[in-house]
N, C-alpha and C positions, 0 to 999 in steps of 0.2 A: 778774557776771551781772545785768543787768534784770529788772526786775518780770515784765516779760511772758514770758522765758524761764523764770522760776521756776512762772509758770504755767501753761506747755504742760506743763514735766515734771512739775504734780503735775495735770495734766488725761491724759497718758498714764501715771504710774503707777494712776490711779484707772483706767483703762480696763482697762491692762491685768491687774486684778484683779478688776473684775467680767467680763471674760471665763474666766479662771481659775475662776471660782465657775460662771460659766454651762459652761464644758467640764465642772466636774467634777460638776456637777448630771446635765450629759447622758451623761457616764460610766455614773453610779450608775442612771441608767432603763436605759439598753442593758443595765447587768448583770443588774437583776431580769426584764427584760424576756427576757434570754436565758435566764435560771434557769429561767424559766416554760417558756420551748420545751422545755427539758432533761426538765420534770416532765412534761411531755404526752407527748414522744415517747418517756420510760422507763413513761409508761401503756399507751400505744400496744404498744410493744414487749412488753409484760407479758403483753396481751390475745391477742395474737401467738403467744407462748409458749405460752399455758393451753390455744390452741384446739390445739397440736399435743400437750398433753399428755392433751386430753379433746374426740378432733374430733367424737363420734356425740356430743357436745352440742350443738356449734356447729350439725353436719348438721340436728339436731332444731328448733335454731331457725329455722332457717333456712326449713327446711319448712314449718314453722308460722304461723311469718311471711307465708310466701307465700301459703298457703291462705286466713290473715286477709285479707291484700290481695284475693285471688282475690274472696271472699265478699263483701268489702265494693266492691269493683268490680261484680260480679251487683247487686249489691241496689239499687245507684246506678242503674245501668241498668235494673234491672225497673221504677224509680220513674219513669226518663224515660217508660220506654215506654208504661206507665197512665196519666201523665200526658196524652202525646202523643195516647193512644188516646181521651184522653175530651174532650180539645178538639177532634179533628175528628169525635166524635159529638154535639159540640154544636151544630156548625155545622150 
């Protein structure tokens, strides 16, 4: 063997181990990366579970919820409309 042959094969051994390193880098994120779905959607599922074991909870929030939104929608709007009302009694 030539110089220059000795040199290709330790330019592709050297390659083909920092690919090695770069697959198994990108390995190790996909798996916490998948771990992490696993934990959300066994949260998910959990929340899932609770509301079928206690639904006049869920129902209560919910209501609740709504009424805030509702209220806080009125109150937005009563503000346009004072507002609205006193700019065209200024004009």
């Amino acid at each position: 063997m030539d110089q220059q042959e000795v040199h290709f094969r330790r330019n592709i051994t050297a390659t083909r181990e920092a690919i090695d390193k770069k697959l198994e880098m990108l390995e190790n994120r996909l798996e916490d990366t998948f771990e992490d779905r696993i934990v959300k959607i066994k949260s998910t599922t959990e929340g899932i579970a609770q509301m079928g074991h206690d639904p006049w909870l869920m129902f209560g929030s919910a209501m609740l919820m709504g009424y805030a939104m509702g209220s806080l929608k009125r109150g937005i709007l009563a503000a346009r409309c004072q507002t609205s009302i006193k700019i065209e009694e200024s004009h």
